[in-house]
DRENBAVO-531775 format. One record per residue (C-alpha): x, y, z; residue in three letters. Coordinates in steps of 0.1 Angstrom, whole numbers, plus 5000, padded with zeros to 4 digits. Last residue first. Example, Ala and Ser with C-alpha at 12.3 -4.5 7.8 and 13.67 -1.06 7.14 Angstrom:
2
513749895071SER 512349555078ALA 
This chain:
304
456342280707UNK 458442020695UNK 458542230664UNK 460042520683UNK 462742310701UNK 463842190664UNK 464042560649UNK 466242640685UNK 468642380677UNK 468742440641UNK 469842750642UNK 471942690680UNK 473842480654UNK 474242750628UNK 475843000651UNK 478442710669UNK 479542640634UNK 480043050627UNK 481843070658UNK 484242760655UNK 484842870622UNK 485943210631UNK 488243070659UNK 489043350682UNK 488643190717UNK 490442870701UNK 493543060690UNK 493843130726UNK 492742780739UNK 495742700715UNK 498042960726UNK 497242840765UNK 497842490759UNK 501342550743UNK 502642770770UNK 501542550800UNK 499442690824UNK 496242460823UNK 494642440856UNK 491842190866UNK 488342440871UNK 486042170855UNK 482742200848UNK 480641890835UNK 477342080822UNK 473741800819UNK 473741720852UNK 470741590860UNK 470541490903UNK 473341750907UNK 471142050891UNK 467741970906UNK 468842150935UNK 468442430914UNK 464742440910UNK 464142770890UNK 462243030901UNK 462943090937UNK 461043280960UNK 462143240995UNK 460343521002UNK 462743661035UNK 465743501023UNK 465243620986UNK 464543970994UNK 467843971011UNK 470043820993UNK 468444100959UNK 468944380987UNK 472844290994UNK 473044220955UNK 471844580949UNK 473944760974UNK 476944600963UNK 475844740928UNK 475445060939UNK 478645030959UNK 480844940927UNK 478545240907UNK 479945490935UNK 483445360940UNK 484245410905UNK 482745730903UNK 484845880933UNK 487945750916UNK 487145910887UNK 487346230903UNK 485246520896UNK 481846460911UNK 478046520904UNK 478046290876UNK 474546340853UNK 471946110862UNK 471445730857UNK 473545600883UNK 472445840907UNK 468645720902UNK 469645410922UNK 466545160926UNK 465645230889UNK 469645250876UNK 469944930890UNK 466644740871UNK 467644890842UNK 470844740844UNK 469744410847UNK 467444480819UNK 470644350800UNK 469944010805UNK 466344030792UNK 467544230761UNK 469843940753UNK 467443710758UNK 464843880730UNK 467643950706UNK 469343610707UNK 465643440703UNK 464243680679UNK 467643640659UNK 466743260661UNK 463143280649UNK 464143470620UNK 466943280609UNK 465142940607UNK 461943150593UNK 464043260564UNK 465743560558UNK 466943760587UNK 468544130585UNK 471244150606UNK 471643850622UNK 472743790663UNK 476043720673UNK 477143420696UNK 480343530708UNK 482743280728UNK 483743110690UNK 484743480683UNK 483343660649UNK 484243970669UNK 482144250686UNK 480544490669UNK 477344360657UNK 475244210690UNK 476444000717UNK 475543650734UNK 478143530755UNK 479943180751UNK 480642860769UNK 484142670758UNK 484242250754UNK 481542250727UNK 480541900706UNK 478641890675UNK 475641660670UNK 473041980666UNK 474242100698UNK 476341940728UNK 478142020761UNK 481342130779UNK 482042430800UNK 485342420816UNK 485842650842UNK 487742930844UNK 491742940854UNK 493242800821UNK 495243080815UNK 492843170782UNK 489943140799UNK 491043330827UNK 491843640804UNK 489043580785UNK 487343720815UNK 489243940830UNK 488144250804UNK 490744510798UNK 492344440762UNK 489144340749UNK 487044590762UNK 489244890747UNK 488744700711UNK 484544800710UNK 485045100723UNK 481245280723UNK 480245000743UNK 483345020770UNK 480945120797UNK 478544800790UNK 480744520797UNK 479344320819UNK 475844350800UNK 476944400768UNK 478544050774UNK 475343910776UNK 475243580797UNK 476543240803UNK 474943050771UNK 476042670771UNK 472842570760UNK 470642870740UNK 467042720741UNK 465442950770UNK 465942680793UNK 469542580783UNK 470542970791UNK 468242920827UNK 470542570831UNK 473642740820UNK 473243050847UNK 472242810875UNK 475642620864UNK 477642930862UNK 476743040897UNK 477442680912UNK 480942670903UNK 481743000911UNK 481243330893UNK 483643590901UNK 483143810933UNK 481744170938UNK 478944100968UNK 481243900989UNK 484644040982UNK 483444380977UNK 481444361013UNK 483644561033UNK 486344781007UNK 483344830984UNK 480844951014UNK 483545171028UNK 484545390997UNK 480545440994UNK 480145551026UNK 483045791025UNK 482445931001UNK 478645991011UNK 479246121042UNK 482146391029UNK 479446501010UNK 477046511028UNK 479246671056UNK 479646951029UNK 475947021027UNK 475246991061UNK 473346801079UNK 469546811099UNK 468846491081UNK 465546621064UNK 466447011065UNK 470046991050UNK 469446691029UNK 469046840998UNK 471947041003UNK 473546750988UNK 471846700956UNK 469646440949UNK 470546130927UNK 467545940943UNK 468845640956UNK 472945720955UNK 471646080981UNK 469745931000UNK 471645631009UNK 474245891016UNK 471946121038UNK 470545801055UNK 474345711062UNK 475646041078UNK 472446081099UNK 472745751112UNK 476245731119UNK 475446001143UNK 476446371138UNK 478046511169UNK 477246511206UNK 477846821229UNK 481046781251UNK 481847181249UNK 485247001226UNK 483146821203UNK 481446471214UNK 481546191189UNK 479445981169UNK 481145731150UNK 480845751112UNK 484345871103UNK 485745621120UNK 485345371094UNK 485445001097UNK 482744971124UNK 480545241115UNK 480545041082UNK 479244741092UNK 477244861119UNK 475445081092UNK 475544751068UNK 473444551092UNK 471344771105UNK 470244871070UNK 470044491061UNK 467544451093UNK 465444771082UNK 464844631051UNK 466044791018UNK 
């Protein structure tokens, strides 16, 4: 990270905790400075070392490492959690449906291996847990309406792979293709689903922690460790993007075209949330939407 966001998040953080301001002991020599305490943290999440690791580099101990890091990570996720951990707005899910619309999968919002990742071996544990349906269902996420093959969508969906549900927000790829329609879509689904997911990759390469074995007992501790990593990510993704000001895609181009009407009017009457509920799991509604982005994507093929 640059040395301006490392400023920035050791200020931050010295300022919330205690714990990271130097002090004097009782023959008035200074302590450990917030510093020491936060390089040996950073340390420690960026290249899954252990803590005695940093006894020659930082000049600290083992258990102040420790402690150091705890309470690092605790602080980052209770200061920048809002900011760096929030729901999509508005504008988020538009840049995500013009990149989906772009790759020939309109009203695509993501993988949902992706956000849901830890529950992969439980495919039913997810669905109980996960906020996002939730919303959906409540009528607090926004509406997501467009059009394929002639057929009309008011609900965006996720791309996913066997286990989940025949859902009408699950686009699933094909076992086993036949055809060249197939075949070119599975390649599709496959080939941007595995680009979403590399997401992940990309974390567990700037924080070897997350890919290691756990070093600590309490879930808690674990919990705040990946939410910090991930903090920590977004902070350095901002920041890189300030400084370049790379950007990709041409968003402003988004309210001169729209081509995604989102809504976020609320709907929290009984009836209209059993039928968005029914809606979410509508088998026909999934399989419809399946053979659409078919054709769709064989169409955009011959155009090209």
């Amino acid at each position: 990270m640059s040395r301006s966001l490392f400023l920035r998040i050791q200020s931050a953080v010295e300022t919330y905790e205690p714990y990271f301001i130097q002090k004097r002991d009782n023959t008035q020599r200074l302590g450990l400075s917030s510093l020491q305490k936060i390089t040996a943290a950073l340390r420690m999440l960026a290249y899954g070392v252990a803590a005695d690791f940093m006894d020659e580099y930082v000049r600290i101990g083992e258990s102040t490492a420790i402690e150091s890091m705890k309470k690092f990570v605790q602080a980052v996720v209770d200061i920048f959690s809002k900011e760096y951990l929030r729901s999509p707005n508005n504008e988020d899910i538009a840049r995500l449906l013009v990149n989906g619309e772009r790759r020939g999968f309109p009203g695509m919002l993501g993988s949902i291996d992706c956000m849901h990742w830890k529950w992969k071996n439980c495919p039913t544990a997810w669905k109980e847990r996960s906020p996002i349906f939730s919303e959906l269902e409540q009528g607090r996420a926004p509406a997501v309406n467009y059009s394929i093959n002639g057929h009309e969508y008011t609900m965006g969906y996720y791309l996913a792979d066997g286990i989940y549900p025949k859902w009408s927000t699950f686009v699933k790829t094909i076992l086993s293709p036949r055809g060249h329609k197939n075949k070119l879509f599975a390649k599709a689904q496959e080939a941007y689903r595995k680009d979403v997911e590399r997401a992940f990759g990309v974390l567990q390469a700037r924080f070897a922690i997350v890919r290691g074995p756990a070093r600590f007992f309490y879930s808690e501790t674990l919990q705040d460790i990946m939410k910090a990593c991930v903090i920590l990510h977004n902070m350095i993704i901002e920041d890189e993007r300030d400084v370049n000001e790379a950007v990709e895609v041409d968003y402003e181009q988004i309210d001169d075209n729209p081509t995604i009407q989102l809504s976020r009017e609320n709907t929290n009457e009984f009836t209209e949330f059993i039928e968005t509920h029914q809606c979410i799991r509508d088998h026909k509604i999934h399989s419809q939407l399946q053979l659409d982005l078919i054709e769709h994507l064989w169409q955009l093929e011959g155009e090209l």
